[in-house]
N, C-alpha and C positions, 0 to 999 in steps of 0.2 A: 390412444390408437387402438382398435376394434382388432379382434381376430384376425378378419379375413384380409386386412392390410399387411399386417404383420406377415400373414402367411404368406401373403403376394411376395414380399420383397426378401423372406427367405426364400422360396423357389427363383427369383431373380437371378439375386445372390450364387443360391447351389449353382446354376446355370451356368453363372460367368464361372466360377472355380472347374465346372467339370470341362467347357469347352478349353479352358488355357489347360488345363491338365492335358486332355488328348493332344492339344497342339506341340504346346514342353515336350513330353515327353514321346512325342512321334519325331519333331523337327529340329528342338531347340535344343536339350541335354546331351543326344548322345554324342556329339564332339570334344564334348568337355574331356579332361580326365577326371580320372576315378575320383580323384578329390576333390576337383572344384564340381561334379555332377552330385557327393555327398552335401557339400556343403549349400548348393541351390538346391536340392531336395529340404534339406533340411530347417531353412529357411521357410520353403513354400508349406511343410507343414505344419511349423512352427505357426504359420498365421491362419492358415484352415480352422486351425484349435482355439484359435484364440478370437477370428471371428464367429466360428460355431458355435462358442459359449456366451460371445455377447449377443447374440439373434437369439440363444433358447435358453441361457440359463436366468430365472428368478432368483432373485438377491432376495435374500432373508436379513441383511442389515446394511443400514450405510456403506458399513465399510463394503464389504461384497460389490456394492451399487459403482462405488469408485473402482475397486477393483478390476473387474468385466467389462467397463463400460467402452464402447469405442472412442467417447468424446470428451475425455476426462486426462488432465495431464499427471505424469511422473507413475501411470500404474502400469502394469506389464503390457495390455497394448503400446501404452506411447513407450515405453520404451524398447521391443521390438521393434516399432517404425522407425524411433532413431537407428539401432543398432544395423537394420538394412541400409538404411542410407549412408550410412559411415562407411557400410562395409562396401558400397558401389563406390564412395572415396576413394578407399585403400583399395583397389581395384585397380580403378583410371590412373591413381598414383604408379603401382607398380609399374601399369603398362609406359607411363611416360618412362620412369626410370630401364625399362628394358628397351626401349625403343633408340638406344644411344647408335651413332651411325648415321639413323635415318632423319627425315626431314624434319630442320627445329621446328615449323609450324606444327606437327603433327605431338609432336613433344610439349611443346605450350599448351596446345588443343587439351590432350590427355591432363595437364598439371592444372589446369584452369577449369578444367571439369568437376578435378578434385576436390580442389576449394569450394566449389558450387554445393557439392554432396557434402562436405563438413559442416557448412556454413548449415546447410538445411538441417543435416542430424543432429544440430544443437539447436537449432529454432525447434526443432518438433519437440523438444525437452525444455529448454528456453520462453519460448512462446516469446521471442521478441519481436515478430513480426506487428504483435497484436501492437505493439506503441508506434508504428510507424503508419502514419495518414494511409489512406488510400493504398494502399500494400498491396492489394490485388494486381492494380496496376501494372507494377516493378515485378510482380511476378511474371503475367505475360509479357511482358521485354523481355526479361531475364529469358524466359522460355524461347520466344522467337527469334533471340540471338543465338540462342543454344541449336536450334533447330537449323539457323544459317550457317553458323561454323560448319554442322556435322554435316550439312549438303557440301560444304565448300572442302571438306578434307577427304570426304566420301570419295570426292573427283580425284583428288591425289592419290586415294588407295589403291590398293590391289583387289579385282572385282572378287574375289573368294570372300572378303570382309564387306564387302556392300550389306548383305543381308543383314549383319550385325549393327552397321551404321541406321540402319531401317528397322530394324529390332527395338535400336533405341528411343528414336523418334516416337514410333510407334508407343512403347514405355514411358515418357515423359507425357504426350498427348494422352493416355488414360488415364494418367495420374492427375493429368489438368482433369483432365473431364470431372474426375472426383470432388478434387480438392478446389475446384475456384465456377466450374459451370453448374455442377448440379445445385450447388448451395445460393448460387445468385438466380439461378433461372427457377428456385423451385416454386415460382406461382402459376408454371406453365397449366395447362387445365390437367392434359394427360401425370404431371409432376403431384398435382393437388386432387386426383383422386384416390391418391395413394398415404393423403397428409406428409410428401414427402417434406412440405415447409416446416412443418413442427419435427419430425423425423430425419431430415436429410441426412443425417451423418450414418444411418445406418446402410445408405449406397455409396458415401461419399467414401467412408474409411476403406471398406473393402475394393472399391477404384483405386484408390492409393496405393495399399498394398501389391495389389496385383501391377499395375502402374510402376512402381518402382522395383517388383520381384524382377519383370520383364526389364526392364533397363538393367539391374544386375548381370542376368543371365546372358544380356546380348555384351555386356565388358568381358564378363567374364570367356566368353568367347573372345573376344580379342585379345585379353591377355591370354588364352590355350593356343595361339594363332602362333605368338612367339615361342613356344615350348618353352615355357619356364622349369629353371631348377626344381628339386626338391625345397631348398632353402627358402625360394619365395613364394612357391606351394604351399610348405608350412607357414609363413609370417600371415599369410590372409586370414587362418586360424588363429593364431595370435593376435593380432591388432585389434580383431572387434572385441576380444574381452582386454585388453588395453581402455576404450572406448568404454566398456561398461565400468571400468574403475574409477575413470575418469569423472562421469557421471556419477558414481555415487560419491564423490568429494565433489562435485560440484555445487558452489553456491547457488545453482538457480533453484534447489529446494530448500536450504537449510536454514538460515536466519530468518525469523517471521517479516521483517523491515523488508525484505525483499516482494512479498506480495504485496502491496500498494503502498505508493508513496506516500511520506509523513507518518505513517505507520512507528510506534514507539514501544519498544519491547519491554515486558514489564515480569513482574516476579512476583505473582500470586498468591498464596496456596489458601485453601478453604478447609473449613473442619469434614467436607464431604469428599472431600478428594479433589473437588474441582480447583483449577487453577487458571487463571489469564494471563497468557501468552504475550497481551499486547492490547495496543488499539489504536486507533486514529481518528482525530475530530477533525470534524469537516473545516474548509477553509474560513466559513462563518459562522461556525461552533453551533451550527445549528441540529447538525447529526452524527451520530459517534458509531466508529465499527471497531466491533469489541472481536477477539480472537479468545474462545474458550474450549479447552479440554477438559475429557473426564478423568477420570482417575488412572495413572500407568498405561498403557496401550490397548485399555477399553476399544475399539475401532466401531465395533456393532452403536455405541451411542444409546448403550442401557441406562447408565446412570445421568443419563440427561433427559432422560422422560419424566415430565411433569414436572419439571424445575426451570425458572426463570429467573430476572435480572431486575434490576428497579434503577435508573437512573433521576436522579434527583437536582435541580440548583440550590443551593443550598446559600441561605443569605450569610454571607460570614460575619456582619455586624450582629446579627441577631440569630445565626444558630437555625434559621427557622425556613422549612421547604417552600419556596416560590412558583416552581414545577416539577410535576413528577409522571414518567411513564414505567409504567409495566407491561413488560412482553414476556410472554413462553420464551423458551431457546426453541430454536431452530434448526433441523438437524440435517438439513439437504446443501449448506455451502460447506461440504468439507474439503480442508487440503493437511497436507504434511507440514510438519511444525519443526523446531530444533530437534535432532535427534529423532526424526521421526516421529512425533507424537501427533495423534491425529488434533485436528483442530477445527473446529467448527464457526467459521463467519459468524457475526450476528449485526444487523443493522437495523439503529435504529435514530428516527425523528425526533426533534426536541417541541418540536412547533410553538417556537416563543411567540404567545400571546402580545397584543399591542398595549395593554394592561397593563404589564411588568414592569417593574420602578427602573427606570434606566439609572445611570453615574454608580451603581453599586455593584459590586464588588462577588462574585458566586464564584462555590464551589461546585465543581462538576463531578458530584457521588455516585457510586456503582457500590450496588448491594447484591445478593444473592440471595436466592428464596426460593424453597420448594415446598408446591402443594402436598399435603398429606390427607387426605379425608375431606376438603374443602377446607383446613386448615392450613395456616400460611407459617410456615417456620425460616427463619430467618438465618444462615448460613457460617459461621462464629470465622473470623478471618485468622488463620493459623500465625505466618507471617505475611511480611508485604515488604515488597521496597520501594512503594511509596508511602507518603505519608496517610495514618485512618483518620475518619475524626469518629468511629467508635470501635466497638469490637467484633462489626458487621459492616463497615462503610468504609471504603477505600475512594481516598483523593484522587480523578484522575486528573483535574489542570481546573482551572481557575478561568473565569472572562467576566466581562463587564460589557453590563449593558447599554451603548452609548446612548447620548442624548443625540434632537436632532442638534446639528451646526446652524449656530445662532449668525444670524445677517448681520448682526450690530459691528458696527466697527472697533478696531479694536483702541484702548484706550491709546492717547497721546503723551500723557504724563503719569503713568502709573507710579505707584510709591516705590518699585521695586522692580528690576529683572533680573532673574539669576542666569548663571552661565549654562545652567543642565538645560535649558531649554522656557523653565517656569516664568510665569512674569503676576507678578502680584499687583491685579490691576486695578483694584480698590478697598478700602478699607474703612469703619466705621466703629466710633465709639461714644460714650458718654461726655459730658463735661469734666462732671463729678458719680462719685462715687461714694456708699459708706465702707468703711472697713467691716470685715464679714460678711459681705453682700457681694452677691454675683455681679460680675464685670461681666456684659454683653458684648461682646463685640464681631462684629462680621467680615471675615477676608471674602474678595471674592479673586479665583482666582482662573489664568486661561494656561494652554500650553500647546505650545508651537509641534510637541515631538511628541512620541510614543515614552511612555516610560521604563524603566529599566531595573530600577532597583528600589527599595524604600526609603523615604526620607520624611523626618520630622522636623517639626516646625517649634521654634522658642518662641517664647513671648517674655520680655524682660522690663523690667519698672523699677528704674535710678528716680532715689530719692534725691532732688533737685539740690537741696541742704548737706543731708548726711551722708551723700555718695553710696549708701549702700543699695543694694541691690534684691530685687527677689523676681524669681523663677517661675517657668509654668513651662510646659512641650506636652503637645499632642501629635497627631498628624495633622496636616493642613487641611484636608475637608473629614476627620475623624475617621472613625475602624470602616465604614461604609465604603470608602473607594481609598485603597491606599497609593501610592505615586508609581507603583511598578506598571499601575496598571492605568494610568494616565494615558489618554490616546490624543495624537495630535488633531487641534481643534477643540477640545476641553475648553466649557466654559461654567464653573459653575463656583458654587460660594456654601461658607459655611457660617457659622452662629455658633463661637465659640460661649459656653458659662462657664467663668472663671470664679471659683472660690476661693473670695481673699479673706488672708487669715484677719481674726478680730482682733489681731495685739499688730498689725499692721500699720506704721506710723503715719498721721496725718501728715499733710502736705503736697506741696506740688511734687509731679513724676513723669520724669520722661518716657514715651514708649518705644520700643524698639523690637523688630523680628528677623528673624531671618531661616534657613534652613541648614538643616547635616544632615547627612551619609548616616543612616541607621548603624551600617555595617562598624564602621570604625569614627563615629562620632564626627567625621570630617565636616565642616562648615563649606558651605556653596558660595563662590563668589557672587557678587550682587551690585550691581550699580545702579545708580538715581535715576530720576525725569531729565535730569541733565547732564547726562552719563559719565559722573564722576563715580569714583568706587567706593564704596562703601568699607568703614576699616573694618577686619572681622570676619566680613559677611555681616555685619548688624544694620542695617534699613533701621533709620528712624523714620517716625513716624510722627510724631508730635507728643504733647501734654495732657496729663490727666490731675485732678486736684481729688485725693483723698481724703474724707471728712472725718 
């Protein structure tokens, strides 16, 4: 934005603030009493100050940038804007509760105004509007029912209170102006040669404020209409720092999980001080948003200059990187963390190539790295609570790359279906065999479900004669894709090489396979092509002749 825009929309600005001044304070304060004219003074310059320094003061660090800013949530602007609005709440509340006697419609009217102003002084801290569709919308309702009540209770009042009824009207239609016209219409021509489209919040905020002082100021006249006690005098004083306690225990800052969903809180710490708050992968693990702070309540984002992040797949059968981006940190998404700790968004793309071996099995690693001299130094990981796989690479979750879903239909008499979902839909082996020589053999295998847990697969060979038995268990398609991570529609097969021992006695041998529960050994039930069960969990298979 250029000088002379800036300058334009400060002189605006001053403009709106000095003509409501003369009017306040020529028409609108002095019926107040002494107390409630300190307390809307003190209000209206509570926000002079605080939009005077976000029109003129230069931020010298992030943190600052948030601090001043008009458009930025949980920093002393938005929380003055709530703390007004709350307090036009407890306002409108009072007056229903002193209005006992007189007409219950004017009593609902006041009580339902209430709720309006609470409702908004916590979206303005909340920002729950932002989740709800087309919300502009339900605002103008909201607004032009509000607008009909106060015409329609107006008529019931006593004309000494008219003006106030129209004070407020007049207050909530500025505050629309702000908050929902200037920012939708700002392509108008006269709007855009001000850039107010890139800019609009620097008219839109101070419409608001002014917007809602003036709605204040006209309750507050109606409750000085009633001559209130001393008692309820003072509680207006007290309930807005009620209101500010309130908000600072409230959750809408404190848990990281709370700024975007699926978001996962995690427990970092790096040899640099830096630490990860959190993160979130995308619903097709294609992009990850990591949550990184500096060191103790650094806010300025000094020691995040020239240091970055390295996200990697990492093949868990082989150890070995498949894709890897590197990005600088980013110091412009910041918000409040547990505890206040500043925290810094970072987003980034995986852009999985069409190259990439699908049915395998990756780790999703986050490294840390900061340039030094066009030297890359690598960030030593203090502790973690998740799992590393060094002493610079933190696990954040695991995916598999699927295959496409194969048209072939599925088999009709497969050797095997287990009850978790798996179905063992072919199998191949030799005739014969030497002892000491690799046994080939290939499962191929599908699944109906997503998977859940690990399980391994035996392989067993009863000597036909001597009843004894010998052993083998891998996984069913090897370390490459283990079964947790089995998605429904899985069609794929493995080649197992079995080394049989060389004092392994000749003869015929029956084969047999089945599956168990890594966890506790458990055997998976399994029934045949002809859907009898199988004793064990053991699926026969047929014979092999050992030479």
């Amino acid at each position: 934005m250029d000088d002379s825009a800036i300058s334009l929309i400060r002189i605006v600005v001053t403009l709106l603030y000095v003509l409501v001044t003369a009017v306040a304070f020529r028409w609108l304060l002095p019926g107040l009493t002494p107390s409630f004219k300190r307390l809307a003074t003190l209000f209206f310059l509570a926000q002079v100050v605080l939009v005077g320094l976000a029109l003129t003061h230069e931020p010298s660090s992030s943190f600052e940038f948030w601090l001043w800013h008009l458009d930025r949530e949980w920093n002393i602007q938005a929380t003055l804007a709530s703390l007004q609005l709350a307090s036009i709440g407890f306002a409108a509340l009072l007056t229903a509760l002193l209005l006992r006697g007189q007409s219950l419609w004017r009593r609902l009217y006041f009580a339902a105004l209430a709720l309006l102003f609470f409702f908004l002084a916590y979206d303005e801290y909340a920002v729950l509007h932002e989740f709800v569709f087309n919300w502009k919308y339900y605002y103008f309702v909201v607004g032009g029912l509000v607008v009909a009540l106060t015409l329609a209770i107006a008529s019931m009042s006593a004309r000494s209170t008219w003006k106030w009824h129209g004070l407020l009207m007049v207050g909530l239609a500025t505050s629309a102006l702000g908050g929902l016209v200037v920012e939708t219409n700002c392509g108008n021509p006269i709007f855009r040669a001000i850039n107010l489209c890139v800019n609009h919040f620097l008219v839109e905020e101070p419409l608001e404020f002014l917007g809602m002082w003036l709605a204040f100021v006209a309750l507050l006249n109606q409750l000085a209409f009633l001559s209130p006690g001393a008692r309820w005098r003072r509680a207006l004083f007290v309930l807005p720092v009620c209101w500010l306690l309130m908000l600072a225990v409230s959750p809408a800052i404190h848990p990281i999980e709370r700024y975007a969903d699926g978001v996962r809180a995690a427990d970092v710490a790096f040899a640099s001080g830096m630490r990860l708050q959190g993160y979130r992968l995308g619903k097709s693990k294609d992009s990850l948003v990591l949550f990184l702070s500096p060191n103790g309540r650094d806010f300025s984002g000094r020691s995040l200059l020239d240091r970055g992040y390295s996200i990697h797949l990492v093949d868990q059968a082989t150890g070995v990187s498949t894709l890897g981006r590197d990005k600088n940190v980013v110091l412009y998404y910041f918000q409040l963390g547990p505890r206040y700790v500043p925290v810094y968004r970072q987003w980034v793309e995986l852009d999985r190539p069409d190259s990439i071996p699908v049915n395998r099995a990756y780790w999703i690693v986050l490294s840390l790295w900061q340039d030094i001299n066009g030297e890359f130094s690598h960030d030593p990981v203090l502790y973690s609570d998740h799992e590393t796989l060094s002493d610079t690479q933190i696990i954040l979750g695991e995916l598999v790359v699927p295959a496409a879903v194969s048209s072939a239909s599925p088999p009709t008499d497969p050797p095997a279906r287990f009850d978790n979902g798996f179905t063992l839909a072919a199998v191949e082996w030799p005739d014969r065999v030497g002892a000491g020589e690799m046994l080939s053999i290939d499962f191929s295998w599908r699944s109906n479900v997503a998977g859940s847990e690990d399980h391994a697969q035996f392989l067993h060979l009863r000597h036909a004669e001597s009843g004894e038995w010998w052993i083998y268990d891998q996984m069913p398609l090897g370390p490459r894709l283990p079964t947790r991570l089995w998605y429904a529609g899985l069609s794929d097969s493995e080649t197992w090489q079995v080394p049989l021992p060389a004092d392994l006695a000749p003869g015929p041998y029956s084969i047999s396979t089945g599956l168990y529960r890594s966890r506790d050994r458990e055997r998976v039930p399994a029934q045949g092509a002809d859907g009898s069960t199988f004793l064990d969990g053991r699926a026969h298979l047929g014979s092999l002749v050992v030479e």
